[in-house]
Rosetta silent file (secondary structure, phi, psi, omega in degrees, C-alpha in Angstrom):
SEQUENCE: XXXXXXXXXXXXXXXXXXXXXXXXXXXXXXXXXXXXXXXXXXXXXXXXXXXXXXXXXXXXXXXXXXXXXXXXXXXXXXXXXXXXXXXXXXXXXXXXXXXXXXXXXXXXXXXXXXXXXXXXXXXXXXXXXXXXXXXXXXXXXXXXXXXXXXXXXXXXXXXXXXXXXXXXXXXXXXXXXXXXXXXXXXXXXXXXXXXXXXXXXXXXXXXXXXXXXXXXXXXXXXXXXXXXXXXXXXXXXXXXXXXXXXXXXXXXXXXXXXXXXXXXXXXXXXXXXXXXXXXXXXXXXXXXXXXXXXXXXXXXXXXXXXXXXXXXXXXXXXXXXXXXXXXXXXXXXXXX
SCORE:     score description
SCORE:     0.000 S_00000001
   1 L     0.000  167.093  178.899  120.715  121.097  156.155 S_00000001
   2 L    47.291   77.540  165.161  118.169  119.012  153.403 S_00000001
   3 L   -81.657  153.393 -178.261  121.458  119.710  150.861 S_00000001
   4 L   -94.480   -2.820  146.554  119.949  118.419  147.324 S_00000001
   5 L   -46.935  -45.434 -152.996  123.571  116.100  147.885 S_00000001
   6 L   -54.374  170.443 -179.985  122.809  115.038  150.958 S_00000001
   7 L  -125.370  -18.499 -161.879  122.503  111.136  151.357 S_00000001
   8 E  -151.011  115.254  157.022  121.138  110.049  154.908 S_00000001
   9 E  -109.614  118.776  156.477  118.018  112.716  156.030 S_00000001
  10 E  -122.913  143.635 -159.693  116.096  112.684  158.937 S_00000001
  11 E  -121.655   89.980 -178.773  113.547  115.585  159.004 S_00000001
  12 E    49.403   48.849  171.468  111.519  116.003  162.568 S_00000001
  13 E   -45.409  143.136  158.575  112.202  112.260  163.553 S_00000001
  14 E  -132.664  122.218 -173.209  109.764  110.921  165.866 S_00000001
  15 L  -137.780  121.559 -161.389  109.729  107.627  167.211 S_00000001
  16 L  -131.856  103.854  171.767  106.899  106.688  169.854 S_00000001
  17 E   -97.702  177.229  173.953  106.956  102.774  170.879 S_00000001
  18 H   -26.417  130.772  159.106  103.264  101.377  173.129 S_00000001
  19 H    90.724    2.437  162.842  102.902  103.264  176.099 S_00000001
  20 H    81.122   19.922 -152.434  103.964  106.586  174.878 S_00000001
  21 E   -95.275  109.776  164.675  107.727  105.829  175.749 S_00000001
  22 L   -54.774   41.755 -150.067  109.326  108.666  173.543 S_00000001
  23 L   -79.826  -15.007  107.319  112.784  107.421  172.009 S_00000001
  24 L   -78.501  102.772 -153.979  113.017  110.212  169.526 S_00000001
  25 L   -88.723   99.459  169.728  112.318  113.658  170.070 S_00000001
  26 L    34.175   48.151 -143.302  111.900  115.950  166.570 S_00000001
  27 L  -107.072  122.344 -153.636  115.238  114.784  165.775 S_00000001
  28 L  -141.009   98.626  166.107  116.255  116.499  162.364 S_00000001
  29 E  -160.396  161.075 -171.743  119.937  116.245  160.354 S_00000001
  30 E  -132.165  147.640  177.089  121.755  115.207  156.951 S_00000001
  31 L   -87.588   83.231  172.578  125.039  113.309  155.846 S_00000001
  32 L   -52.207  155.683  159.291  126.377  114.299  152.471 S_00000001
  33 L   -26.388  111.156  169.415  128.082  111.787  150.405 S_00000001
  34 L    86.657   31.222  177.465  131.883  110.806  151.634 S_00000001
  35 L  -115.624  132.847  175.036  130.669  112.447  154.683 S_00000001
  36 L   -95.641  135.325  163.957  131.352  110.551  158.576 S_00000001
  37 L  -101.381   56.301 -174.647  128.760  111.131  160.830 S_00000001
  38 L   -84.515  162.545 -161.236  128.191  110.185  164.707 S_00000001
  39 L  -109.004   86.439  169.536  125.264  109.874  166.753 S_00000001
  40 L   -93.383 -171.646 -170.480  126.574  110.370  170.231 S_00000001
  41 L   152.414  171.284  159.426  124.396  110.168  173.730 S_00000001
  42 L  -103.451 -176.945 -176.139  124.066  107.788  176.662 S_00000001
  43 L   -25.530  148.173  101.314  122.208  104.555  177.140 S_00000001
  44 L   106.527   10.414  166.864  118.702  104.818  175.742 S_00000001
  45 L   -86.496    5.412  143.385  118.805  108.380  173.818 S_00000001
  46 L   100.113   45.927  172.334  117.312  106.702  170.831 S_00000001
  47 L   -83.785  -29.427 -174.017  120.863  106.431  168.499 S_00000001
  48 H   -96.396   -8.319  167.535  119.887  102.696  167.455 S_00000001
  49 H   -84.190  -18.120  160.207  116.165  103.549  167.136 S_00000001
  50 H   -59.734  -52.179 -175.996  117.355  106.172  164.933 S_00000001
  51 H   -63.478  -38.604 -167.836  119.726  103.727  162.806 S_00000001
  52 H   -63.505  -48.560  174.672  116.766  101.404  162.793 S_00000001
  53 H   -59.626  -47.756  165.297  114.306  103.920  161.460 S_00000001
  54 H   -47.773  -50.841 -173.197  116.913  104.881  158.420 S_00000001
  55 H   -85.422   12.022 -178.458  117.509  101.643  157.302 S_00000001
  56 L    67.517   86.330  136.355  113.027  100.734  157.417 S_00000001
  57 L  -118.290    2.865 -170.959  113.457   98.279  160.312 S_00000001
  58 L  -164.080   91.363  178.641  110.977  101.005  162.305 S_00000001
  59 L   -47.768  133.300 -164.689  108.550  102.936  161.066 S_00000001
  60 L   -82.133  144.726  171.958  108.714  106.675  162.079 S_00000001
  61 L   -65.763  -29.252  179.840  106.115  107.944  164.342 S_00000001
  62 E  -151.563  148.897  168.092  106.403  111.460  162.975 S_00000001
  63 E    71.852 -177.130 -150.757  108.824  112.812  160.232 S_00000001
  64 E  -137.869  178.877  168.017  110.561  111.538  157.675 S_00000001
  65 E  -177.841  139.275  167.618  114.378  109.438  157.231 S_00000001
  66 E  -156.718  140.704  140.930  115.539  108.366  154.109 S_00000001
  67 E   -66.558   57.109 -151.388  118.811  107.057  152.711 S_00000001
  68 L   133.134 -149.910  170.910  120.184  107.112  149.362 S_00000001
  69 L   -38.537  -61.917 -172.024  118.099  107.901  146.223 S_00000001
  70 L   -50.396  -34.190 -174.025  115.144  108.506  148.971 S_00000001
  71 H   -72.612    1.593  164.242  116.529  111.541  150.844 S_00000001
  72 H   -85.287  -29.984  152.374  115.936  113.800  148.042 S_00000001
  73 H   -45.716  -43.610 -178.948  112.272  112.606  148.227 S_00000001
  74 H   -56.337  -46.340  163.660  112.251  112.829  151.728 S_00000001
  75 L   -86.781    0.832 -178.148  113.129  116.507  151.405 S_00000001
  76 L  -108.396  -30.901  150.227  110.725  117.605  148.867 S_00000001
  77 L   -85.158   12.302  155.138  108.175  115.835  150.913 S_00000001
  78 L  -134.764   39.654  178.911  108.570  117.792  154.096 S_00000001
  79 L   -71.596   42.435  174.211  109.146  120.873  152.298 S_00000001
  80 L  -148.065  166.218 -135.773  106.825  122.680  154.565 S_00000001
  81 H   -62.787  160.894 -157.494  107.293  124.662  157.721 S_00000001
  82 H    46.384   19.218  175.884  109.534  123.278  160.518 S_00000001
  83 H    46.572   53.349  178.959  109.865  120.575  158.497 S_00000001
  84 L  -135.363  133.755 -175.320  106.817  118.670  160.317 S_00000001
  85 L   -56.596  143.154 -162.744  103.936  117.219  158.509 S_00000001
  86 L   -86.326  145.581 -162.423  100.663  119.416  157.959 S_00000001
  87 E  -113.544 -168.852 -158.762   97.688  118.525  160.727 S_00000001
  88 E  -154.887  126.061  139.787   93.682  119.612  160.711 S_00000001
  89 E   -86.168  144.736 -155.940   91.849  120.019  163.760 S_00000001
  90 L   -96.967  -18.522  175.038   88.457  118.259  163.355 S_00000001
  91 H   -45.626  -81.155 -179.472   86.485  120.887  165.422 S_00000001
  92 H   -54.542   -7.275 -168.588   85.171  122.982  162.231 S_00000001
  93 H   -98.678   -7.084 -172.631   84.907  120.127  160.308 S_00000001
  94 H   -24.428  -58.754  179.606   82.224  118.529  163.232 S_00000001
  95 H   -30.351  -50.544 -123.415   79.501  118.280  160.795 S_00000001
  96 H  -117.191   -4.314 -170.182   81.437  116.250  158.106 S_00000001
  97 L   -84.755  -17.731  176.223   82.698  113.170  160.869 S_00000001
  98 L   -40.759  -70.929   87.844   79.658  111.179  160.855 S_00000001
  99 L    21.857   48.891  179.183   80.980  109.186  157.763 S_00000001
 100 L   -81.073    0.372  170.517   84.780  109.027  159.239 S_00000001
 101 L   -85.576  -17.298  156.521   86.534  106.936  156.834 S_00000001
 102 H   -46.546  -38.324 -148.890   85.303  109.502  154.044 S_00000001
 103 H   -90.356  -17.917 -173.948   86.712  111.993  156.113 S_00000001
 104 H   -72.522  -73.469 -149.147   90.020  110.440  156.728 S_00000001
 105 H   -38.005  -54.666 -179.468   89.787  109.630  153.118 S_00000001
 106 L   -67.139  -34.234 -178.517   88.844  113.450  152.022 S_00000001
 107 L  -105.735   -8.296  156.495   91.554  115.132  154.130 S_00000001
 108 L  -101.268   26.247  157.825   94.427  113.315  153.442 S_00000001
 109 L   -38.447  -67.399 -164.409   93.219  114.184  149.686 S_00000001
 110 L  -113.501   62.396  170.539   94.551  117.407  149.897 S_00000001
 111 L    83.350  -22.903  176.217   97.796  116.945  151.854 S_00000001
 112 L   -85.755  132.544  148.473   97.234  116.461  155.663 S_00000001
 113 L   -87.528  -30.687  171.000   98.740  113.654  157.455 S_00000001
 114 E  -118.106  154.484 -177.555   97.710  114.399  161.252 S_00000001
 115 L  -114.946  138.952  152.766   94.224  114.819  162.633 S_00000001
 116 E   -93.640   94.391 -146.247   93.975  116.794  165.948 S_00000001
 117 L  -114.740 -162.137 -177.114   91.093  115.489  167.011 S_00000001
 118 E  -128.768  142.433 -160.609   88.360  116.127  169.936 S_00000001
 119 L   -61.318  105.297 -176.508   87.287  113.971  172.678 S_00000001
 120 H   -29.518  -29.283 -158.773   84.013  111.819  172.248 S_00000001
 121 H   -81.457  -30.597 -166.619   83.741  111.625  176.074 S_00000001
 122 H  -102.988  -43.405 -169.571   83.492  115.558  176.700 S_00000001
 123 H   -86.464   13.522  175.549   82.623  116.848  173.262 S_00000001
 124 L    79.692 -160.390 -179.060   79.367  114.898  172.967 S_00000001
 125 H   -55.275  -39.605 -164.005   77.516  113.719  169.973 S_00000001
 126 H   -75.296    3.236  167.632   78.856  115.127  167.072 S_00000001
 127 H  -123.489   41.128  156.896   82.027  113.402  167.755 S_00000001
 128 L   -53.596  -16.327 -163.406   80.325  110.237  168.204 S_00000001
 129 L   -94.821   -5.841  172.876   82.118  108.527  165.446 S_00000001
 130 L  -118.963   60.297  149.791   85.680  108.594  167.439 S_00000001
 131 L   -76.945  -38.874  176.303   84.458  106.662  170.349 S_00000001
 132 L   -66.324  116.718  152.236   86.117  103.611  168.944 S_00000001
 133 H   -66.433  -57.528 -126.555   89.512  104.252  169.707 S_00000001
 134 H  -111.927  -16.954 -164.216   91.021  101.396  168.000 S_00000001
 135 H  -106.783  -38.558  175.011   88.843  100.929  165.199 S_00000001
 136 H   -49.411  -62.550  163.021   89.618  105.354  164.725 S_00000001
 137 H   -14.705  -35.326 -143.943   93.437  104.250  164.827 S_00000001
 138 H  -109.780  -87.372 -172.470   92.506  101.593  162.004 S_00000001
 139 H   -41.957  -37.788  166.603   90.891  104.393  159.670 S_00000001
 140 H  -100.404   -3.196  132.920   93.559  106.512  159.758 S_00000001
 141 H   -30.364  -62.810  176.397   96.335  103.961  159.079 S_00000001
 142 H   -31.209  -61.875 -156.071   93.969  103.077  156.159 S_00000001
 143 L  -102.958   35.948  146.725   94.272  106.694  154.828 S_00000001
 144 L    74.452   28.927  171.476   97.948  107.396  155.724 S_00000001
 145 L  -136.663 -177.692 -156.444   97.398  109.438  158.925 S_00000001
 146 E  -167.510  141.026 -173.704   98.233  109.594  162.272 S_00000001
 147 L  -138.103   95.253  166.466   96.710  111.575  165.304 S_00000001
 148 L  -124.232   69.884 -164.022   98.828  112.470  168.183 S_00000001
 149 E  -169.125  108.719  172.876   97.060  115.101  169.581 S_00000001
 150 E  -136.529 -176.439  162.423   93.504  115.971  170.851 S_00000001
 151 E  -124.756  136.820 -154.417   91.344  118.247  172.880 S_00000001
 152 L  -116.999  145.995  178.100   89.412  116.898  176.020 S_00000001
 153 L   -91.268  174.613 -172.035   87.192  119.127  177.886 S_00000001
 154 H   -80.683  -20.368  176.649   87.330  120.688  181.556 S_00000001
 155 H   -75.400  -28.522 -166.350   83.353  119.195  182.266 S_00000001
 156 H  -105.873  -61.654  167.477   85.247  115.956  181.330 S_00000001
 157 H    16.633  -84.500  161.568   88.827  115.935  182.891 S_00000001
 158 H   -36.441  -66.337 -146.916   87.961  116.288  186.206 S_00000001
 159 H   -95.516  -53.410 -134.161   85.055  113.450  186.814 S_00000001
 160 H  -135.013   32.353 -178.542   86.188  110.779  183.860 S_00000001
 161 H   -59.964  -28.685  175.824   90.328  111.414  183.616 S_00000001
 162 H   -86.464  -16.447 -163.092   91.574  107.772  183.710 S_00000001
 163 H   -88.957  -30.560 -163.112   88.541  106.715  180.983 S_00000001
 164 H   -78.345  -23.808 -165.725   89.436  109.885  178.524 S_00000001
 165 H   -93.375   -0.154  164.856   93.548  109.028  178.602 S_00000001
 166 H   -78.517  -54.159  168.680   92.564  105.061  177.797 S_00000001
 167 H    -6.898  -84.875 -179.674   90.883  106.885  174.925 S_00000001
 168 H   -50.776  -68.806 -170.315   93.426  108.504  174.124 S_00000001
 169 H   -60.445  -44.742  156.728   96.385  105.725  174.187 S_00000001
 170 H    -9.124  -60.411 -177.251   93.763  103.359  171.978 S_00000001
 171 H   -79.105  -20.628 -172.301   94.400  106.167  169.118 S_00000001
 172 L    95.481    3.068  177.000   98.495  106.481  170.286 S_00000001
 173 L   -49.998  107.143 -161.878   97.701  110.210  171.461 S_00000001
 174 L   -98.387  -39.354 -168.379  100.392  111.730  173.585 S_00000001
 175 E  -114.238  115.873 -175.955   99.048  115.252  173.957 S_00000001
 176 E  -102.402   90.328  177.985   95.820  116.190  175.972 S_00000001
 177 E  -117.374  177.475 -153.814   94.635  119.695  175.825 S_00000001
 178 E  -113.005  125.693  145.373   92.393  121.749  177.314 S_00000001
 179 L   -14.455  -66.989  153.020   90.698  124.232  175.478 S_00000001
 180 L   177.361  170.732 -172.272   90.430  126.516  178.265 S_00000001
 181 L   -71.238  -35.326 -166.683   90.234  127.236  181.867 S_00000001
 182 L   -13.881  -75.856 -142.812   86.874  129.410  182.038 S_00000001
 183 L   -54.817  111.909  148.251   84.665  126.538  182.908 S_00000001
 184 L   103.697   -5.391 -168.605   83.813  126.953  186.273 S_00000001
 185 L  -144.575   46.276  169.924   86.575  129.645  187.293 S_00000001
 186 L    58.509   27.598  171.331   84.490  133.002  185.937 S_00000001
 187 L    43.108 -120.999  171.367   84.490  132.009  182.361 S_00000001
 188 L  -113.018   47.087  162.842   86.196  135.403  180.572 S_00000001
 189 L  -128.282   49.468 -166.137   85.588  137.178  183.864 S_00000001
 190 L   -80.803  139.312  145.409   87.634  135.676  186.057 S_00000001
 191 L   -70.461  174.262 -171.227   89.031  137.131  189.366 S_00000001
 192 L   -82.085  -64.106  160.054   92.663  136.760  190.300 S_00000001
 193 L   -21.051  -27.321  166.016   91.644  133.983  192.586 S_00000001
 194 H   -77.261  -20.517 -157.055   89.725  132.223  190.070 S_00000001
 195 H  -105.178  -99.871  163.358   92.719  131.972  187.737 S_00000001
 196 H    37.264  -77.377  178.915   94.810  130.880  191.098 S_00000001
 197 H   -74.311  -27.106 -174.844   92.446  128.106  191.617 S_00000001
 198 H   -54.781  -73.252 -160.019   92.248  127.231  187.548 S_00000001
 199 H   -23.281  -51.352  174.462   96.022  126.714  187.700 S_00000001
 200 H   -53.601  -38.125 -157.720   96.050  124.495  190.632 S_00000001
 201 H   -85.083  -14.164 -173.593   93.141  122.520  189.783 S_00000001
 202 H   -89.200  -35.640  158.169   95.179  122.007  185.935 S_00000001
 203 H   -27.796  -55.442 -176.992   98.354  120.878  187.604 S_00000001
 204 H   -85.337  -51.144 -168.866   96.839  118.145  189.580 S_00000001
 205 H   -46.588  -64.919 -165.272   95.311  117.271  185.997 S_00000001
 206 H   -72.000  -15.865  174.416   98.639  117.257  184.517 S_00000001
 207 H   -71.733  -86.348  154.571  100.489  115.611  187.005 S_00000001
 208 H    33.027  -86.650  162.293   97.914  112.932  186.242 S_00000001
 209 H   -49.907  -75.428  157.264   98.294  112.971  182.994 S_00000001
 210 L    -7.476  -17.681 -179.569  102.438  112.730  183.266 S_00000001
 211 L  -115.113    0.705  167.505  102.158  109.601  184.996 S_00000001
 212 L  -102.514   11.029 -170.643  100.329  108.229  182.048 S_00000001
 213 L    58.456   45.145  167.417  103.336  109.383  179.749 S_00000001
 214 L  -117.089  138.750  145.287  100.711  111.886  178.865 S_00000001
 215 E   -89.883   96.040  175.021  101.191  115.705  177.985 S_00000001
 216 E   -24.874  110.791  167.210   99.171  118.332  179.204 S_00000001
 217 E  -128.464  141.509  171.302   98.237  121.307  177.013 S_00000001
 218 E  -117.278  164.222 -170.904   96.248  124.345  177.174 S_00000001
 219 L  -118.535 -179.056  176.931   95.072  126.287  174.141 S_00000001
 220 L  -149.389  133.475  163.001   93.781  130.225  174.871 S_00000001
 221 L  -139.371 -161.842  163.766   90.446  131.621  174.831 S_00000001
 222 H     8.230 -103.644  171.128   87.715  133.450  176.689 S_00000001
 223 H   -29.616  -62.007 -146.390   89.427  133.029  179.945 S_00000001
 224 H   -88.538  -28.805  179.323   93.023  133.032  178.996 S_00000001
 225 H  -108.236   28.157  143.190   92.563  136.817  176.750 S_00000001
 226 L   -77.575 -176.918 -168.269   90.975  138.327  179.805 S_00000001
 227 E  -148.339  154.285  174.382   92.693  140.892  182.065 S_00000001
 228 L  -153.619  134.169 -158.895   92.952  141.040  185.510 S_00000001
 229 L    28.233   42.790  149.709   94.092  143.992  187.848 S_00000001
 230 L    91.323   32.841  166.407   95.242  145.257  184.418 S_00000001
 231 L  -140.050  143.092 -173.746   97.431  141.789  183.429 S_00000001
 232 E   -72.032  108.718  169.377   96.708  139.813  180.796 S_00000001
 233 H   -38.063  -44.814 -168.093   95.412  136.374  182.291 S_00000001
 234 H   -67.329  -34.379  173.979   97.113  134.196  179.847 S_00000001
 235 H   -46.414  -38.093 -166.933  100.456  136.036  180.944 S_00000001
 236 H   -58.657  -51.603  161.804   99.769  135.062  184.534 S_00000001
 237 H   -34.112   -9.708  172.413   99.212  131.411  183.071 S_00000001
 238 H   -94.043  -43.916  172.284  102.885  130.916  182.296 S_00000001
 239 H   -55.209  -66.956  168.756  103.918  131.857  185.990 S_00000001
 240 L   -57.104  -44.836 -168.481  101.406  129.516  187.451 S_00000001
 241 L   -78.160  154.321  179.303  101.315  126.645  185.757 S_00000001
 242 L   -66.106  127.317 -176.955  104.197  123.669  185.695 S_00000001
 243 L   -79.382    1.301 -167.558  106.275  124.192  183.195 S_00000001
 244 L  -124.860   17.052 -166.112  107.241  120.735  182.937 S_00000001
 245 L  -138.418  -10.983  170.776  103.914  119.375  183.493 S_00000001
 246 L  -160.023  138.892 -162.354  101.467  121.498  180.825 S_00000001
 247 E  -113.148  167.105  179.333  102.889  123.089  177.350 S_00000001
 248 E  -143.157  133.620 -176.619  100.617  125.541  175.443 S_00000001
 249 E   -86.860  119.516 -161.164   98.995  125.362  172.182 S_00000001
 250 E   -73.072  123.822 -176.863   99.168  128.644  170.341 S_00000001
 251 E   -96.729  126.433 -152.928   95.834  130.062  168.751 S_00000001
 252 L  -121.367   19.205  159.089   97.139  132.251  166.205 S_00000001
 253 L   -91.386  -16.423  164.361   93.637  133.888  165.485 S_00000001
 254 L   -20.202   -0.734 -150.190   94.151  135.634  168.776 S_00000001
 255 L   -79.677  -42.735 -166.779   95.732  138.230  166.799 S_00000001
 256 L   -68.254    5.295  172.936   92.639  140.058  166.762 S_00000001
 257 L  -116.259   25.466  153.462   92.780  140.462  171.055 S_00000001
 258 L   112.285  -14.050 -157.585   96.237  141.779  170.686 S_00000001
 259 L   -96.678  106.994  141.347   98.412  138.246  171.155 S_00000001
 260 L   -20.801  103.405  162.368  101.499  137.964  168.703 S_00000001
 261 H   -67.343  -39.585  174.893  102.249  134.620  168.500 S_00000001
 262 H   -36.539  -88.571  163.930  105.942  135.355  167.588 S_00000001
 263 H    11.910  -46.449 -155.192  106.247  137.567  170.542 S_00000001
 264 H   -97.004  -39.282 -171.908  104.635  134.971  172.792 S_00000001
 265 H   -76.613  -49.948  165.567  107.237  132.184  171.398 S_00000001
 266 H   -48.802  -36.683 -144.239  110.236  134.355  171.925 S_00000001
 267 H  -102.155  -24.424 -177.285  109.423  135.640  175.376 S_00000001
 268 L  -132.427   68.259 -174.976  108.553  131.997  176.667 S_00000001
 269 L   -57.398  158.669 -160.281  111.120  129.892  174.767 S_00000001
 270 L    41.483   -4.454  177.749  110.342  126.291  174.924 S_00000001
 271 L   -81.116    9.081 -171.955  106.989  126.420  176.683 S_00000001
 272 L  -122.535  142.286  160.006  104.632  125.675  173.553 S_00000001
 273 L  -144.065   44.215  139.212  104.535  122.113  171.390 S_00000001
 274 E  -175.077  156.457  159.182  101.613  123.347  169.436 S_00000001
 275 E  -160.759  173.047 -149.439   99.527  125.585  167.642 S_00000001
 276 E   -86.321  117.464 -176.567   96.007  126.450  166.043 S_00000001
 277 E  -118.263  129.503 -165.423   96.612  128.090  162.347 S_00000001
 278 L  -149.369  138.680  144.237   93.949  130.738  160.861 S_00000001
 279 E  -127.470  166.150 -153.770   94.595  134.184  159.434 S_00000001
 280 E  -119.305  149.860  152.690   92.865  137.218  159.894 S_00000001
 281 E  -100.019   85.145 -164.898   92.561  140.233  157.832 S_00000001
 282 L   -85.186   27.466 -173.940   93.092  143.133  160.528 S_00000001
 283 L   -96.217  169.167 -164.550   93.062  146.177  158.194 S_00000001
 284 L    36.589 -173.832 -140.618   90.200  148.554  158.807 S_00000001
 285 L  -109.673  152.268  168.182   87.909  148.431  161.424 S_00000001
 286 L    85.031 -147.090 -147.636   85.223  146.185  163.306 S_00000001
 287 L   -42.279  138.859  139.515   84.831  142.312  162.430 S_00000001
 288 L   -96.874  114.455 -164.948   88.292  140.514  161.197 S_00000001
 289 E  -117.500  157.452 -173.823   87.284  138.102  159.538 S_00000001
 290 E   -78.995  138.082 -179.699   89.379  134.637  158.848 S_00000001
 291 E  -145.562  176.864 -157.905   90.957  133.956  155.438 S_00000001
 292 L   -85.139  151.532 -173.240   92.950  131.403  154.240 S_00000001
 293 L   -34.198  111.529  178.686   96.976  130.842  155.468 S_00000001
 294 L    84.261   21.056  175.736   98.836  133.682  153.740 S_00000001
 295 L  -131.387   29.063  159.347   96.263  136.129  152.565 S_00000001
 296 L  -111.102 -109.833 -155.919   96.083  137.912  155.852 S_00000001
 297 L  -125.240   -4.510 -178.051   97.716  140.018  158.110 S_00000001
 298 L   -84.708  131.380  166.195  100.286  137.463  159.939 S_00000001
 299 L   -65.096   99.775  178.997  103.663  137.201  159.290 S_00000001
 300 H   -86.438  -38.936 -172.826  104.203  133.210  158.715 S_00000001
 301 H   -63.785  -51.923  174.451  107.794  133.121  157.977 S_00000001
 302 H   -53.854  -54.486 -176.202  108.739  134.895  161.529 S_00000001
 303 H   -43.477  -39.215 -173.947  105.984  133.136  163.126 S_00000001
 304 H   -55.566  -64.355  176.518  107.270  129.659  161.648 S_00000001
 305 H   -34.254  -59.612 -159.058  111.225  130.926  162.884 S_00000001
 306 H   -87.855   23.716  170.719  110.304  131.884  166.396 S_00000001
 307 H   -91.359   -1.392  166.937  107.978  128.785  166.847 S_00000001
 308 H   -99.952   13.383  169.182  111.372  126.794  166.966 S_00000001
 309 L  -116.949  -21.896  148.404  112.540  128.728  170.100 S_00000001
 310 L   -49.352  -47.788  160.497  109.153  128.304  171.397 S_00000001
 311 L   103.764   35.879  156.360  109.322  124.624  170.976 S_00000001
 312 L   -30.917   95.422  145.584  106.467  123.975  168.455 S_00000001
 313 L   -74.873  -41.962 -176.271  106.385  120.327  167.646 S_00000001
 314 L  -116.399  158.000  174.926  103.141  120.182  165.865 S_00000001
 315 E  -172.699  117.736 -168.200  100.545  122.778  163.850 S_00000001
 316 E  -112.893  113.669 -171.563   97.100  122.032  163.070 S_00000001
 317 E   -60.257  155.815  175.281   95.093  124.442  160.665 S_00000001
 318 L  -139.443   78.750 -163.760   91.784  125.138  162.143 S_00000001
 319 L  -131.904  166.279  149.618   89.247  126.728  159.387 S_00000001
 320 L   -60.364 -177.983 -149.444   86.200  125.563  157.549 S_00000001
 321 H   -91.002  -30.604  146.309   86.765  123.444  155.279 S_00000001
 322 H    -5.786  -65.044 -166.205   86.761  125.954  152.107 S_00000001
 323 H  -107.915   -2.686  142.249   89.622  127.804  153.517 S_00000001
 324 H   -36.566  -60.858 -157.263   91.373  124.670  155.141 S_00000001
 325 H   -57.265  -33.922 -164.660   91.888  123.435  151.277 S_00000001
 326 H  -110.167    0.574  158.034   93.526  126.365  150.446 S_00000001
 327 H   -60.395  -38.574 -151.200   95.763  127.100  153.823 S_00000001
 328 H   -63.438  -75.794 -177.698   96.585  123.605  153.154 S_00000001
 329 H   -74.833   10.780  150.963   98.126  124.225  150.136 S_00000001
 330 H   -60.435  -64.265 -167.623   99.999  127.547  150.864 S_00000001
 331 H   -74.113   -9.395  154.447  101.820  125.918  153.637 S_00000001
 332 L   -32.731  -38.130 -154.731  102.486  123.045  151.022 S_00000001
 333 L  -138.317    8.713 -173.326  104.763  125.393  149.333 S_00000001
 334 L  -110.495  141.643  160.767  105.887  127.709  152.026 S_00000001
 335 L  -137.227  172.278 -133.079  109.510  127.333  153.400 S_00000001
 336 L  -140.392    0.000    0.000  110.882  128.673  155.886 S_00000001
């Protein structure tokens, strides 16, 4: 695939119309020249929202199509891993959102197109400036971005769940994750009962969500890299939770508590569509400290591989902003 011949690319097609109705799913292949091609399927599997999106009658939600002259652009501009455009999470960056059309402005400077961002309603003030859904939506159109992804907290979920997903559809945001289970369920002490009761109580959340054409995600922390009667919580977390009702976002600094994301993407194919990108430097001993995308201790090219049998859709670096600029522009240049 991405041939420098080819003539008709599409590269991690996405197509999202109002209301979160999904008509293209990461849909990714090329035509050479003199080459016949069909698009088979039943009723409503997105083959004419594909042809529409090739010939610019539909703008893609995600991912690229091009035709002609363009698909060699087209491939040189998603020359970076899984062939999906590079995202930011806005969390380390808290400080810098007050001013958010600057902020837009400043990170899709240096190459990012999606923001992952975090929910005004849970995460307080410092995300005051993405209350406006519709007017955030407006700023990053301005600056050539797109956000469909955020994280909402477990303090908010519960008590305000129909006000945080009209948030969320205001910006077009499909994916709602949770940070982590802790709150309220033994933090990173949990009993096996506590983690029981998370699961349940995240379920009814996601079922929730699911009927908003929303997706449910958890990310892992505190809670989720605990152990309990000697098993690794977050393992337990795959058993409990619906697999068709909450996906999991990978934190790939985890490395320092032992969790491989490759490992974790092979062993639980398809259950992840996202994940959190940092490297560590584990040689010698005590603190690991975070360094920019490709000068630590993580293997990105496996990680990249098995994150397509995991079922990675999305991947948002999550650094200051120092070693965001220059993760940014490793995975600029990394292929896979």
């Amino acid at each position: 695939m991405n041939r420098v011949s080819d003539f008709v690319v599409a590269a991690g097609l996405v197509k999202e119309y109002r209301g979160g109705v999904r008509a293209v799913d990461g849909l990714s292949f090329s035509v050479g020249s003199g080459e016949v091609y069909g698009l088979l399927g039943r009723n409503g599997a997105g083959k004419t929202t594909t042809v529409r999106v090739l010939v610019g009658l539909l703008a893609p939600t995600a991912g690229s199509a091009a035709v002609g002259a363009l698909a060699t652009s087209a491939i040189n501009s998603l020359a970076n891993p899984l062939d999906l455009p590079i995202g930011c999470q806005v969390w380390p960056l808290r400080s810098m959102l007050k001013d958010f059309p600057a902020f837009a402005k400043m990170v899709a400077g240096i190459g990012v197109t999606r923001l992952e961002l975090c929910s005004p309603i849970g995460y307080g003030a410092e995300f005051a400036s993405l209350a406006n859904g519709k007017e955030v939506k407006r700023i990053l159109e301005d600056n050539g971005l797109k956000s469909e992804s955020s994280h909402f907290s477990m303090g908010e979920l519960p008590k305000s769940q129909e006000k945080s997903i009209a948030w969320a559809k205001e910006i077009w945001i499909t994916q709602m994750i949770t940070a982590s289970l802790g709150e309220g369920n033994g933090g990173d002490h949990p009993t096996l009962d506590q983690v029981k009761k998370a699961a349940d109580e995240y379920n009814q959340i996601a079922a929730v969500a699911a009927r908003a054409d929303m997706q449910q995600g958890l990310h892992n922390e505190g809670f989720e890299l605990s152990k309990v009667d000697g098993k690794r919580t977050y393992d337990l977390l795959f058993d409990l939770l619906d697999p068709k009702l909450v996906k999991f976002q990978f934190q790939m600094s985890t490395i320092t508590a032992g969790l491989i994301a490759a490992d974790y993407f092979e062993r639980f194919p398809g259950r992840f569509f996202s994940m959190h990108v940092q490297d560590v430097d584990m040689h010698g001993e005590g603190r690991h400290p975070q360094v920019p995308v490709g000068q630590g201790s993580i293997d990105w090219a496996k990680t990249f591989n098995a994150a397509k049998t995991g079922g990675v859709r999305n991947y948002f670096v999550e650094q200051n902003w120092e070693l965001t600029q220059k993760s940014v522009a490793y995975l600029k240049a990394l292929k896979v």
